[in-house]
Backbone and ligand atoms as CSV (ligand in chain L), in Angstrom:
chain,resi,resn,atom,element,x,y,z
A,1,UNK,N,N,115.832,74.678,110.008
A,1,UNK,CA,C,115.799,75.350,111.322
A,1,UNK,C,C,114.347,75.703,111.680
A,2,UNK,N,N,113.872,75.308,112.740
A,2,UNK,CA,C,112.723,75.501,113.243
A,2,UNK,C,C,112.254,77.166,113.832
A,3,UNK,N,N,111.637,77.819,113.666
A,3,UNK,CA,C,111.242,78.919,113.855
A,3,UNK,C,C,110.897,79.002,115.617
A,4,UNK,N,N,111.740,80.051,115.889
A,4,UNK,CA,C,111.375,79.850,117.780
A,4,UNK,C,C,110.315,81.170,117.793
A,5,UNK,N,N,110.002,80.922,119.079
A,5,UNK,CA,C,108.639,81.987,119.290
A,5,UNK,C,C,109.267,83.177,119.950
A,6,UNK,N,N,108.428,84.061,119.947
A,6,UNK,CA,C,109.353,85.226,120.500
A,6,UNK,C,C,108.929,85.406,122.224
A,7,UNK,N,N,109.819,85.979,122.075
A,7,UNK,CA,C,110.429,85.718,124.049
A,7,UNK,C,C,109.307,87.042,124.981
A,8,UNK,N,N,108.526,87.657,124.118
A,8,UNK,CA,C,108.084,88.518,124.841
A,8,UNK,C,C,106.584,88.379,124.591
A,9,UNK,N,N,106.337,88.464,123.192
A,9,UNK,CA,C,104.417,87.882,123.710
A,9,UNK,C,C,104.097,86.481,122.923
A,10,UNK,N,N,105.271,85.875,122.545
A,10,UNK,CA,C,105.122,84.349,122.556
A,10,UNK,C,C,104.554,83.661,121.239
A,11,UNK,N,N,104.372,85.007,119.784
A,11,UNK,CA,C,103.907,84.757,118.283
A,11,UNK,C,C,105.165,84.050,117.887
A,12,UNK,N,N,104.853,83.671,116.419
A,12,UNK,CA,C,106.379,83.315,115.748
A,12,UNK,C,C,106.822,84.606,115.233
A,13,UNK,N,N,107.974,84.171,115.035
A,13,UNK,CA,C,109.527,85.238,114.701
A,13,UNK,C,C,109.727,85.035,113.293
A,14,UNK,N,N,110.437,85.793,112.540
A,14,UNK,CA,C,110.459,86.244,111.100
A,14,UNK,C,C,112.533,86.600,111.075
A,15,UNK,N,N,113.037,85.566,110.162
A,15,UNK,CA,C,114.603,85.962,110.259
A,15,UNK,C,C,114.515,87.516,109.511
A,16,UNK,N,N,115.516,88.132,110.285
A,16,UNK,CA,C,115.205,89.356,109.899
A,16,UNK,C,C,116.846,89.973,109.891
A,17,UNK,N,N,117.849,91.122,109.150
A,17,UNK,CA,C,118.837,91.046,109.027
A,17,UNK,C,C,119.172,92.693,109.627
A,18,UNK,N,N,119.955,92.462,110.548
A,18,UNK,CA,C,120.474,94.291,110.869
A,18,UNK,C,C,122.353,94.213,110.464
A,19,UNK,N,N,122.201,95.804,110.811
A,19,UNK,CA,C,124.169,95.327,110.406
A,19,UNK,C,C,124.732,94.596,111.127
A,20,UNK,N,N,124.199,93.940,112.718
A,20,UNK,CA,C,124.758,93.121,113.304
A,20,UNK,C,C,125.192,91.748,112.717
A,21,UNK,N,N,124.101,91.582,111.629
A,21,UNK,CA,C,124.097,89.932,111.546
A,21,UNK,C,C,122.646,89.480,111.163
A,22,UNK,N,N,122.045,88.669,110.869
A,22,UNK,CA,C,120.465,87.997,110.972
A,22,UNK,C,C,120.372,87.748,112.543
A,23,UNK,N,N,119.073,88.140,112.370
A,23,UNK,CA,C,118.669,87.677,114.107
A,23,UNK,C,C,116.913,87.328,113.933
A,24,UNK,N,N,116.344,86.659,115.155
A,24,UNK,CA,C,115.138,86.219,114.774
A,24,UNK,C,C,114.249,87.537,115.377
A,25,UNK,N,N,113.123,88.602,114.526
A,25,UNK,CA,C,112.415,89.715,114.816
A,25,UNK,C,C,110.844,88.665,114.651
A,26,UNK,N,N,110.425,89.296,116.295
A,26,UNK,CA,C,108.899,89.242,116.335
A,26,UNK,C,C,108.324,89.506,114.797
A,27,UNK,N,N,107.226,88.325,114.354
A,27,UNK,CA,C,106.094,88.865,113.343
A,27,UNK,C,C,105.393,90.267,113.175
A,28,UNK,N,N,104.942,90.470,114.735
A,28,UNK,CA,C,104.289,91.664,115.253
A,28,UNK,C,C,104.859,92.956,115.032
A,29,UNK,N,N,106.408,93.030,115.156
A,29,UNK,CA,C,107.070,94.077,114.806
A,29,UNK,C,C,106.456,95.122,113.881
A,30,UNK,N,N,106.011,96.261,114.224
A,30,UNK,CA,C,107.069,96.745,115.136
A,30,UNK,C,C,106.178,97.176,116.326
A,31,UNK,N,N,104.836,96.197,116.468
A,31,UNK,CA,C,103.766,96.169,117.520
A,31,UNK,C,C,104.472,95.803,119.005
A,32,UNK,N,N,105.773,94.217,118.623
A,32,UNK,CA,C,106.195,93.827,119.322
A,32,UNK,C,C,107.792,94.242,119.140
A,33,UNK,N,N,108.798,93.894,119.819
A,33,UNK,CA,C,109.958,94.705,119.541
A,33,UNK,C,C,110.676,93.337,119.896
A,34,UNK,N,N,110.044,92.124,120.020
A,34,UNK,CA,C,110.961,91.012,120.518
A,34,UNK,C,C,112.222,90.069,120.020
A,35,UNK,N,N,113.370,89.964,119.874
A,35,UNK,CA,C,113.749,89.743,119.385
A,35,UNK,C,C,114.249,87.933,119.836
A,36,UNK,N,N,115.246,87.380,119.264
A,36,UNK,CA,C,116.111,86.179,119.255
A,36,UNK,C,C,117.395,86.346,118.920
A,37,UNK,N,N,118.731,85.962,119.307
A,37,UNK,CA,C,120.072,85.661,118.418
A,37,UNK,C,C,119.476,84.193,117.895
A,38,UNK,N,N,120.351,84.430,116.557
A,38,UNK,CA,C,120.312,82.906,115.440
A,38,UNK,C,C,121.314,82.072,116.358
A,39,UNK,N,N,121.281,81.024,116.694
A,39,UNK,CA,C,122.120,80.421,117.582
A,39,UNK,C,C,122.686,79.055,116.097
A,40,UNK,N,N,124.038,79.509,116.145
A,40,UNK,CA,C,124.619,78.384,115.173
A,40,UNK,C,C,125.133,79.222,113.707
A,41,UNK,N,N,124.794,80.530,113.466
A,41,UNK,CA,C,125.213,81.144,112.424
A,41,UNK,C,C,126.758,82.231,112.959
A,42,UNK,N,N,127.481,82.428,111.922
A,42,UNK,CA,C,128.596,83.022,112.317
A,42,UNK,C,C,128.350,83.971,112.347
A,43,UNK,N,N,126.848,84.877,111.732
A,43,UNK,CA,C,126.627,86.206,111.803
A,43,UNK,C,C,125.647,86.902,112.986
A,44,UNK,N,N,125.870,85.825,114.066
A,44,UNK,CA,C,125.337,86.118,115.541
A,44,UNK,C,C,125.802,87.152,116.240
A,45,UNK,N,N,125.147,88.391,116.492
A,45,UNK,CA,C,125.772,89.572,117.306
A,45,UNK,C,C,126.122,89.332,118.374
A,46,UNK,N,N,127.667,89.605,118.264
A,46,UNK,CA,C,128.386,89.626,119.782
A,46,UNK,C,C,127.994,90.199,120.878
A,47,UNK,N,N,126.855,90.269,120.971
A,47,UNK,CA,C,126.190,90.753,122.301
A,47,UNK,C,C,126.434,90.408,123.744
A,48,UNK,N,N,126.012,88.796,122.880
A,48,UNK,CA,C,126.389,87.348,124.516
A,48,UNK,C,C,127.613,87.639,124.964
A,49,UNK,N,N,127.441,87.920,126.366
A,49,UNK,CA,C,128.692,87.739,127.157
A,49,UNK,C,C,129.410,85.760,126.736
A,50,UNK,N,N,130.417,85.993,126.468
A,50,UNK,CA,C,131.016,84.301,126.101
A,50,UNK,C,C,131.741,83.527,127.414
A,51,UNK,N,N,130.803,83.198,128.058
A,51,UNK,CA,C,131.554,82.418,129.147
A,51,UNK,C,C,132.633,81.449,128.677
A,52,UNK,N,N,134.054,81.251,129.873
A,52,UNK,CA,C,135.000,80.781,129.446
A,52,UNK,C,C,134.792,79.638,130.014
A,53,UNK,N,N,134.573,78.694,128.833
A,53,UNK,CA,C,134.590,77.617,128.560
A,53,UNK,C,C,135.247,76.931,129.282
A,54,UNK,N,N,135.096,76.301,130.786
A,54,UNK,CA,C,135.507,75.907,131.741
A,54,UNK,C,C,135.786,74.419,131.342
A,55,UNK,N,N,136.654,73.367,130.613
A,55,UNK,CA,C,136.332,72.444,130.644
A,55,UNK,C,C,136.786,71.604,131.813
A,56,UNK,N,N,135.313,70.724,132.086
A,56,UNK,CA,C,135.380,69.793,132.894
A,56,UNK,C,C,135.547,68.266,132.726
A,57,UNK,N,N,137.064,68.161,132.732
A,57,UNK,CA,C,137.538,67.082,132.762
A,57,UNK,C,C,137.366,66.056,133.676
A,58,UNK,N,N,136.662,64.792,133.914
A,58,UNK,CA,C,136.363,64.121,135.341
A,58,UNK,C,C,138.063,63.193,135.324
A,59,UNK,N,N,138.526,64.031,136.692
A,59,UNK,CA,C,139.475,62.849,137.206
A,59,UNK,C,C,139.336,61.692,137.433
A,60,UNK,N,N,139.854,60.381,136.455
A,60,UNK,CA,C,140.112,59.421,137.273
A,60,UNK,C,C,140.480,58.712,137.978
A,61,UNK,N,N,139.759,58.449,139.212
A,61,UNK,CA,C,140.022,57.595,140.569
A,61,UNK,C,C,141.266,57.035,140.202
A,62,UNK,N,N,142.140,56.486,140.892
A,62,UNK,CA,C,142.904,55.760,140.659
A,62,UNK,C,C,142.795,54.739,141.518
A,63,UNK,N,N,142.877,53.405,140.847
A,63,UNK,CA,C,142.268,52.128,141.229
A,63,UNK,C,C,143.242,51.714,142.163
A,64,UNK,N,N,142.538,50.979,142.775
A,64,UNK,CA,C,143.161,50.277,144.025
A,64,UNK,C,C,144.562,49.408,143.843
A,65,UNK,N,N,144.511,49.014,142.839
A,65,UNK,CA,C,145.481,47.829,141.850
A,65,UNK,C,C,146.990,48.670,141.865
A,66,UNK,N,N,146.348,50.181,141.881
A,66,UNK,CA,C,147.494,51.426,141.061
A,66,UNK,C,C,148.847,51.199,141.581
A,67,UNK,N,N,148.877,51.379,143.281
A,67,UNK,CA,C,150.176,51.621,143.953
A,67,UNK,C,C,150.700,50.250,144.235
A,68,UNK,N,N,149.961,49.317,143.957
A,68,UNK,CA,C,151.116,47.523,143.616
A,68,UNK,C,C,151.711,46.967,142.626
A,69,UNK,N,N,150.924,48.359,141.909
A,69,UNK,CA,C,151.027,47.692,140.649
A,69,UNK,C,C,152.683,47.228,139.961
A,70,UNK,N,N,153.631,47.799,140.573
A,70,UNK,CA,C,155.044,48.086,140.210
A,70,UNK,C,C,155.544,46.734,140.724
A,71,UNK,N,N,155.192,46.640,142.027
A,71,UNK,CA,C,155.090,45.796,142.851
A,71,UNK,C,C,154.855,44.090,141.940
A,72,UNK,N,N,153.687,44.216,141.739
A,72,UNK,CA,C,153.109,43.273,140.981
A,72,UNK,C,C,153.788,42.721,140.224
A,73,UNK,N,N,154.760,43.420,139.003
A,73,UNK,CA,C,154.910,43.517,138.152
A,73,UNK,C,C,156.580,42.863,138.333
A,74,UNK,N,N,156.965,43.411,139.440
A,74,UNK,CA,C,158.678,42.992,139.867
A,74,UNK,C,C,158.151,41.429,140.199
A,75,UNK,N,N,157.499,41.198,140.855
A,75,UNK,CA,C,157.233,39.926,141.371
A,75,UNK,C,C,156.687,38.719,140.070
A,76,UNK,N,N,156.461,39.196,139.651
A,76,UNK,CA,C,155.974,38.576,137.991
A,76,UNK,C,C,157.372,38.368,137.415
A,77,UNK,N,N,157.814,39.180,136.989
A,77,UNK,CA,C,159.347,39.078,136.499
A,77,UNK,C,C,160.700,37.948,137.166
A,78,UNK,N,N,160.204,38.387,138.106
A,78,UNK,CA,C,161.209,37.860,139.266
A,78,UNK,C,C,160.765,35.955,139.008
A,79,UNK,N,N,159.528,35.687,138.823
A,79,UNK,CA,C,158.664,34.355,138.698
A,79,UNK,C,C,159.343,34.135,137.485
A,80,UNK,N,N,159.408,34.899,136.510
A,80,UNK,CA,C,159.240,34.778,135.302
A,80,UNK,C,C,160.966,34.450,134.705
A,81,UNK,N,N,161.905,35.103,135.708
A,81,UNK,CA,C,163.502,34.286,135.514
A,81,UNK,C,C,164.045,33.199,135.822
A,82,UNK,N,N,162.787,33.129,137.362
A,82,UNK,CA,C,163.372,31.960,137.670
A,82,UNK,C,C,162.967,30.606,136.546
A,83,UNK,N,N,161.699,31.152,136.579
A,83,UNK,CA,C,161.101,30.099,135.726
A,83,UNK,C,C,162.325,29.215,134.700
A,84,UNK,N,N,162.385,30.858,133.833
A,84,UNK,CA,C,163.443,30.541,132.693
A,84,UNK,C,C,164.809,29.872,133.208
A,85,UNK,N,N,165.486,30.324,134.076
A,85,UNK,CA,C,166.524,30.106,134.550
A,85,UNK,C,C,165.871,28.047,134.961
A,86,UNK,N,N,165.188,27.976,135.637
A,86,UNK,CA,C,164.456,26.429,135.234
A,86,UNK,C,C,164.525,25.797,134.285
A,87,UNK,N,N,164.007,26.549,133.165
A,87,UNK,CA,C,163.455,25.722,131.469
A,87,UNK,C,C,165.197,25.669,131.049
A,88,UNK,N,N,166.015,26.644,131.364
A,88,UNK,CA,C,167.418,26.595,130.937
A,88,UNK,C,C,168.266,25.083,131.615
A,89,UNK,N,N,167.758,25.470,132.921
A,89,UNK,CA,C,168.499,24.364,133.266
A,89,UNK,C,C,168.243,22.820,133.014
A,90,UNK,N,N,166.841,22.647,132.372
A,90,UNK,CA,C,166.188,21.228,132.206
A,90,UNK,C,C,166.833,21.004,130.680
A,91,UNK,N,N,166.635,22.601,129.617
A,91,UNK,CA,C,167.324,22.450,128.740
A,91,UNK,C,C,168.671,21.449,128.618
A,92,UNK,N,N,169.141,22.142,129.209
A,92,UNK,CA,C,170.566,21.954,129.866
A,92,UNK,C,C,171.133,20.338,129.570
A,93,UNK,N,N,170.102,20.206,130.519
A,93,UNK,CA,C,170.581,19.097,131.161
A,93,UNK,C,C,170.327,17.483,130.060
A,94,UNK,N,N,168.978,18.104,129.590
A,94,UNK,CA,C,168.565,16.895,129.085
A,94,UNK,C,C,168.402,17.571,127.365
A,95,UNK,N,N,169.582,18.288,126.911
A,95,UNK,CA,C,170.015,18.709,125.297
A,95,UNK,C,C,170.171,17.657,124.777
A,96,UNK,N,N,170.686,16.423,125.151
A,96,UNK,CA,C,171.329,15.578,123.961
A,96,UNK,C,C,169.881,14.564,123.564
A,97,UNK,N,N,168.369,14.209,124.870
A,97,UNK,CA,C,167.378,14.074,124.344
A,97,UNK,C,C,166.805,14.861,123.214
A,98,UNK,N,N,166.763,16.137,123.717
A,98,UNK,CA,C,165.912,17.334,123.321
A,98,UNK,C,C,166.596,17.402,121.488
A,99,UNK,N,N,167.768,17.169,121.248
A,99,UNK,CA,C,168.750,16.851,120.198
A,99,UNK,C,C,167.710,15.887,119.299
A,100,UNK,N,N,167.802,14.566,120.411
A,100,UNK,CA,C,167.140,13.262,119.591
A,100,UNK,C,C,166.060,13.430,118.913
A,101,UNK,N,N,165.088,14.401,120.414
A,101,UNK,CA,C,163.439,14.397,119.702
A,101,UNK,C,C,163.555,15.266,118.061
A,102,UNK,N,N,164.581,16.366,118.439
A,102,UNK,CA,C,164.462,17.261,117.222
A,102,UNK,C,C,164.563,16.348,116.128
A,103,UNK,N,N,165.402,15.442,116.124
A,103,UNK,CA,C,166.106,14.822,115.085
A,103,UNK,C,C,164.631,14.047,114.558
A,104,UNK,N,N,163.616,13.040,115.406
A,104,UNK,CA,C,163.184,12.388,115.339
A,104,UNK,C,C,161.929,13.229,114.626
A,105,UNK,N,N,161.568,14.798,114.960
A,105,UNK,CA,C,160.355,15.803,114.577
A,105,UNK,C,C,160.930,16.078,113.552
A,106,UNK,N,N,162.080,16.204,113.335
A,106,UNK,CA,C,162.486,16.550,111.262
A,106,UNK,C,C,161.998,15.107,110.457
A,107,UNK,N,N,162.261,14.537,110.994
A,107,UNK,CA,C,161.758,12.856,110.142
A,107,UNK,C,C,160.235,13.028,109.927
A,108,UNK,N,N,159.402,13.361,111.079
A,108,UNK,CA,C,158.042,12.836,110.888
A,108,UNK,C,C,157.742,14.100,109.921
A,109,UNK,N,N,158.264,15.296,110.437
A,109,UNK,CA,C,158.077,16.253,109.321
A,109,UNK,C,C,158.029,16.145,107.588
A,110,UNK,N,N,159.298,15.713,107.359
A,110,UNK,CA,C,159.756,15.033,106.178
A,110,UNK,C,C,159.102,13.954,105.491
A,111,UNK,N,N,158.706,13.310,106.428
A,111,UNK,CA,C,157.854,12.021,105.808
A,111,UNK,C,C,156.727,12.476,105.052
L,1,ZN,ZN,ZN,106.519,89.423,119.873
């Protein structure tokens, strides 16, 4: 920890301990009367008023994409049955090829 200067005629400070806690006392003392809180020790006198910790969360925008997005998404689906409802019906139709090739991809497999 780096030694801070004191706040009133600007010498270095000397850790120094009251019943409050350690706190940083002017060198000069008791010429100078300047003091410091230790900032980071648990034995910092509750002096400081503790502002309430306001946290600032940044809202995010919500993107342009946001309110189609549902939208988007039905219409994708909707592509996406027919499609299948397609691949079913080609299935379908042409199983007893689709049969053959299988038959013919276990052979080359096998080989
Ligand atoms: Zn001083």
């Amino acid at each position: 920890m780096s030694t801070p200067l004191c706040p009133t005629c600007g010498g270095s400070m000397k850790q120094r301990k009251s019943a409050k806690g350690d706190f940083w006392g002017c060198q000069a003392f008791p010429g100078c009367r300047g003091t410091r809180p230790i900032a980071g020790t648990s034995s910092t006198p509750p002096s400081k008023p503790v502002a309430p910790a306001q946290a600032t969360i940044p809202t995010m925008p919500p993107g342009p994409s946001a309110p189609s997005r549902t939208d988007h998404m039905a219409a994708d689906l909707r592509r996406a049955a027919e499609l299948l409802t397609t691949v079913v019906e080609i299935l379908t139709a042409h199983r007893a090829e689709i049969e053959a090739l299988q038959v013919l991809a276990d052979h080359d497999t096998s080989f």
